[in-house]
FIPAKOL-334486 format. One record per residue (C-alpha): x, y, z. Coordinates in pm, whole numbers, plus 50000, padded with zeros to 5 digits. Each point is the difference from the previous one (the first is absolute). Layout:
BEGIN
XYZ;...
END
This chain:
BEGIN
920631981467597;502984983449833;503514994750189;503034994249890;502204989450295;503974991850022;501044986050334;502764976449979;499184980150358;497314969649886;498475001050330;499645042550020;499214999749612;497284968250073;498755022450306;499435032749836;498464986049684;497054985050260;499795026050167;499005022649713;497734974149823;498174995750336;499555036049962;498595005649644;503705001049826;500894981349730;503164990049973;501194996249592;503544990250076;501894993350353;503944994949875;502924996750227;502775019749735;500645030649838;499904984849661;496484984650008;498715031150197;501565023849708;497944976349729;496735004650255;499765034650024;500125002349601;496764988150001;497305020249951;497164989350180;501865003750393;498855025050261;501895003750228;503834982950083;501244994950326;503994994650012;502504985950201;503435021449955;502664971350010;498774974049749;502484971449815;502054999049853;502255023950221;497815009250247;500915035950015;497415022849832;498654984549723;496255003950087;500205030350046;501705009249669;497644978149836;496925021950127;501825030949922;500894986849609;496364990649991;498875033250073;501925013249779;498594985049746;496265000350140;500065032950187;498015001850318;499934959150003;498944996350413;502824987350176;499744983250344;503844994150176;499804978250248;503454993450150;502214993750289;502445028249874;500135038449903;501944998149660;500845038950015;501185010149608;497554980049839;496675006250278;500995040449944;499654992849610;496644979050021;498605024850258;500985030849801;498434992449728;497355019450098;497174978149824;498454989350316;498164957849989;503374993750252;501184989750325;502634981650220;499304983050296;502284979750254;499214968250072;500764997250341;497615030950068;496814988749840;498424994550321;496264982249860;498404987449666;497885031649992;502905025249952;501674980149722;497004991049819;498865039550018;503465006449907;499434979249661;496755016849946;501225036550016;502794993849820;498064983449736;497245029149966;502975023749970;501345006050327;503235008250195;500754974250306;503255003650193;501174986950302;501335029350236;503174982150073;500804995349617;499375040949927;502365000450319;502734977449888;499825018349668;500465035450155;502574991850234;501984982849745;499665030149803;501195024550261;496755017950026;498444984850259;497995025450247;502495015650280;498415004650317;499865039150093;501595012050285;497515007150309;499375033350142;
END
């Protein structure tokens, strides 16, 4: 399987790309900015691409509009976030697309190799893969996060 992957921290980006060719990935392109990453997932013959939000130059969203302007233009292109952040306005438009081959993980809460790795695969083969505290974040921020009901 073929990976694109944008991760703008050498040592994370150098991690991850071992980590998946030690598991049968191969990684096409690893870039550390929004511009490379936007000429990457042009390409044709990728997978799978698994993004970092906050890329250079600014460091604000530009991953993820890259994955969502690349999906645009190659619907249903599998899309792996992989960040330390829930980007709310542009996560609701890449998740709403309703195409499925997506998902959005936190860093911080991939507990083991396994989970990611799966995480790649499902998304890959067409697959949804959210972390709970991401649909969370994006409920509450939208004001329709679950109220608890009152007891009896």
């Amino acid at each position: 399987m073929r990976v694109v992957l944008a991760e703008d921290l050498a040592l994370l980006r150098d991690g991850l790309t071992r980590i998946l060719e030690a598991h049968d990935f191969q990684v096409v392109a690893a870039v550390d900015n929004a511009p490379s990453l936007i000429r990457e997932l042009q390409k044709p013959d990728i997978d799978v691409a698994v993004v970092d939000v906050r890329l250079p130059p600014t460091f604000t969203d530009e991953g993820l509009r890259a994955a969502i302007e690349a999906r645009a233009e190659r619907p249903g292109l599998p899309v792996l976030v992989l960040s330390q952040y829930v980007e709310q306005l542009y996560a609701r438009e890449l998740l709403g697309s309703g195409d499925g081959a997506i998902g959005y993980l936190l860093k911080d809460r991939v507990s083991d190799v396994a989970q990611f790795l799966d995480a790649v695969r499902r998304v890959a083969d067409g697959g949804t893969v959210l972390d709970p505290e991401v649909v969370a974040t994006l409920l509450r921020r939208r004001g329709t996060a679950p109220r608890p009901t009152p007891g009896p």
